[in-house]
C-alpha positions as a Markdown table, in Angstrom:
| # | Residue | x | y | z |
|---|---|---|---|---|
| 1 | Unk | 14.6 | -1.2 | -13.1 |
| 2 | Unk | 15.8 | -4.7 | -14.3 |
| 3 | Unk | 16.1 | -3.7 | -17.2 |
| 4 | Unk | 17.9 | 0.0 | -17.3 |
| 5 | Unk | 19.3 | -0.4 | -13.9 |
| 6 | Unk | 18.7 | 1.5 | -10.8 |
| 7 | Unk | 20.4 | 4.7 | -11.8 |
| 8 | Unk | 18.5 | 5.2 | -14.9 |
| 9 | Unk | 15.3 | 6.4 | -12.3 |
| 10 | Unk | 14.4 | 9.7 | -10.8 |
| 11 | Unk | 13.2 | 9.9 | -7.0 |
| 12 | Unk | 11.2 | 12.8 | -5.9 |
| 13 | Unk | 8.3 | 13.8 | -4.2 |
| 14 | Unk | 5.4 | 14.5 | -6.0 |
| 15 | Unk | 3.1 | 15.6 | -3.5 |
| 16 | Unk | 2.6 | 15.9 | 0.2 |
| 17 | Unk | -1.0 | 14.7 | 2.0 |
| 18 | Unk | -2.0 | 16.1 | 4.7 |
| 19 | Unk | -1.1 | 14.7 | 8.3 |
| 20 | Unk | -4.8 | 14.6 | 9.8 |
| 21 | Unk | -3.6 | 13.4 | 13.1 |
| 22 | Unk | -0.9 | 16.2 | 12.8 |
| 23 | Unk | -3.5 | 18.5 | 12.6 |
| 24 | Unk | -5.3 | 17.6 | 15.9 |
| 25 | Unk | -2.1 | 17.1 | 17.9 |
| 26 | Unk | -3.3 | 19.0 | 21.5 |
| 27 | Unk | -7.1 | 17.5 | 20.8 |
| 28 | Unk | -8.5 | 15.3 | 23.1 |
| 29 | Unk | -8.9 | 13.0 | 20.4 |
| 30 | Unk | -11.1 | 9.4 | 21.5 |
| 31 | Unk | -9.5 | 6.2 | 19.6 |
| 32 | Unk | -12.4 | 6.3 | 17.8 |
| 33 | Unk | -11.2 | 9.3 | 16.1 |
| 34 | Unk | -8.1 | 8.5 | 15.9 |
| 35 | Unk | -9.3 | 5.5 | 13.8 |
| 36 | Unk | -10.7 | 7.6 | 11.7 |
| 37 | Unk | -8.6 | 10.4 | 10.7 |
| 38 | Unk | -6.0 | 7.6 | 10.1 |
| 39 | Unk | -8.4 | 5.9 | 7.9 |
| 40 | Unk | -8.9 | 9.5 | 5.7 |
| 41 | Unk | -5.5 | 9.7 | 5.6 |
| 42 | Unk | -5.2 | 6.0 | 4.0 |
| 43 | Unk | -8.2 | 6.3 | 1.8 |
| 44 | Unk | -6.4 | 9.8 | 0.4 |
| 45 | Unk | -3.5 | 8.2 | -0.5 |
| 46 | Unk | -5.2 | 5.3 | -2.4 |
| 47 | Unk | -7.3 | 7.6 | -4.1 |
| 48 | Unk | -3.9 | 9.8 | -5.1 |
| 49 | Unk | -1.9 | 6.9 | -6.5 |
| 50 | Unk | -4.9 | 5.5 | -8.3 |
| 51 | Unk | -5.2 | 9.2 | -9.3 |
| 52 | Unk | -1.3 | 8.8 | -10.7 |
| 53 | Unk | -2.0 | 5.4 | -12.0 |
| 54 | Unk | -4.8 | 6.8 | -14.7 |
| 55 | Unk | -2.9 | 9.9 | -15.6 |
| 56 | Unk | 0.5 | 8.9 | -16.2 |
| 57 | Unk | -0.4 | 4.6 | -16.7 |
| 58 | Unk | 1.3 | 1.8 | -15.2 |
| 59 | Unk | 5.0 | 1.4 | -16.3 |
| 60 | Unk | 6.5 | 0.4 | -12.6 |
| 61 | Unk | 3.5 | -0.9 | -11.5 |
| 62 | Unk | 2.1 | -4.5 | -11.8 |
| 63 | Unk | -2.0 | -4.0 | -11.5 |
| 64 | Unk | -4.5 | -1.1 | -12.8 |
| 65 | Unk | -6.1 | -0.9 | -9.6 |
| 66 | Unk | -5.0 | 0.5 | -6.6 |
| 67 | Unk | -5.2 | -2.3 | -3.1 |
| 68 | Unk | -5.5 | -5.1 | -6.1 |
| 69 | Unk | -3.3 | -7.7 | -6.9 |
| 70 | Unk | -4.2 | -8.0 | -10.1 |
| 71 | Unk | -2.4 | -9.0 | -12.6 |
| 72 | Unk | 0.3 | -10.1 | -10.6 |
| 73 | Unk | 1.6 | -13.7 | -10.3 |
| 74 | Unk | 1.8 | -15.4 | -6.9 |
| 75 | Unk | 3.9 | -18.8 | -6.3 |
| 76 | Unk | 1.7 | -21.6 | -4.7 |
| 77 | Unk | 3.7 | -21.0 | -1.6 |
| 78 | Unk | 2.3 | -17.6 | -1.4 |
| 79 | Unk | -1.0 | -17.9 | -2.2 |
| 80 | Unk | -0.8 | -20.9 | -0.1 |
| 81 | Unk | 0.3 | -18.9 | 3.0 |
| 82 | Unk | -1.8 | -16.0 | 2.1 |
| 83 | Unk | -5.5 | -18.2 | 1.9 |
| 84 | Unk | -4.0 | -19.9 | 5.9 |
| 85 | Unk | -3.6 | -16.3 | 6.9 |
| 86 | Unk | -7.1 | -15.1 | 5.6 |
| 87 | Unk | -8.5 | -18.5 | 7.2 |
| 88 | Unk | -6.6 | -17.4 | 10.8 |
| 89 | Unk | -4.5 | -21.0 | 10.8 |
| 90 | Unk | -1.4 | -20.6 | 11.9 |
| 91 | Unk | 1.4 | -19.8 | 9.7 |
| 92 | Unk | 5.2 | -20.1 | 9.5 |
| 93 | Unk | 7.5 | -17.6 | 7.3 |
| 94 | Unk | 9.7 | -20.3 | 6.7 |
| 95 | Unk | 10.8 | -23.5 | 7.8 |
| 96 | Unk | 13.5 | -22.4 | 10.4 |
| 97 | Unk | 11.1 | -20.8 | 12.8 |
């Protein structure tokens, strides 16, 4: 996009997953279930991009793997703020807060 600019892309939808809670709306669903129909519904669309990401290869995206971060480069700050939140310290977004 940097390079060719904004205009140069095509939007579109490739595909629609299905709505698993949709599916169950007038089901006494528990929260437990709940849980895990949105958890299928997450786990289908990692497994479709990742799907996308090995037929058609990277170009717009930064790392191979689907839920990585590989490959991409992270400021001290980030990584910095990203290791407090993983520890559970407390963390500001920026210095005017």
């Amino acid at each position: 996009m940097n390079k060719y600019g904004l205009e140069s892309l095509s939007f579109g939808c490739l595909l629609v997953i299905k709505n698993y809670l949709g599916m169950f709306t007038g089901f006494n669903l528990s929260e437990e279930e709940k849980v895990f129909l949105t958890a299928l519904m997450q786990l289908d669309l990692l497994i479709t991009e990742q799907f996308f990401l090995d037929t058609f290869g990277l170009s717009l995206n930064v790392a191979p793997k689907v839920g990585t971060r590989e490959s991409s480069i992270l400021s001290d700050e980030t990584r910095k703020k990203m290791s407090d939140a993983h520890l559970n310290l407390d963390i500001t977004l920026s210095e005017d807060q």
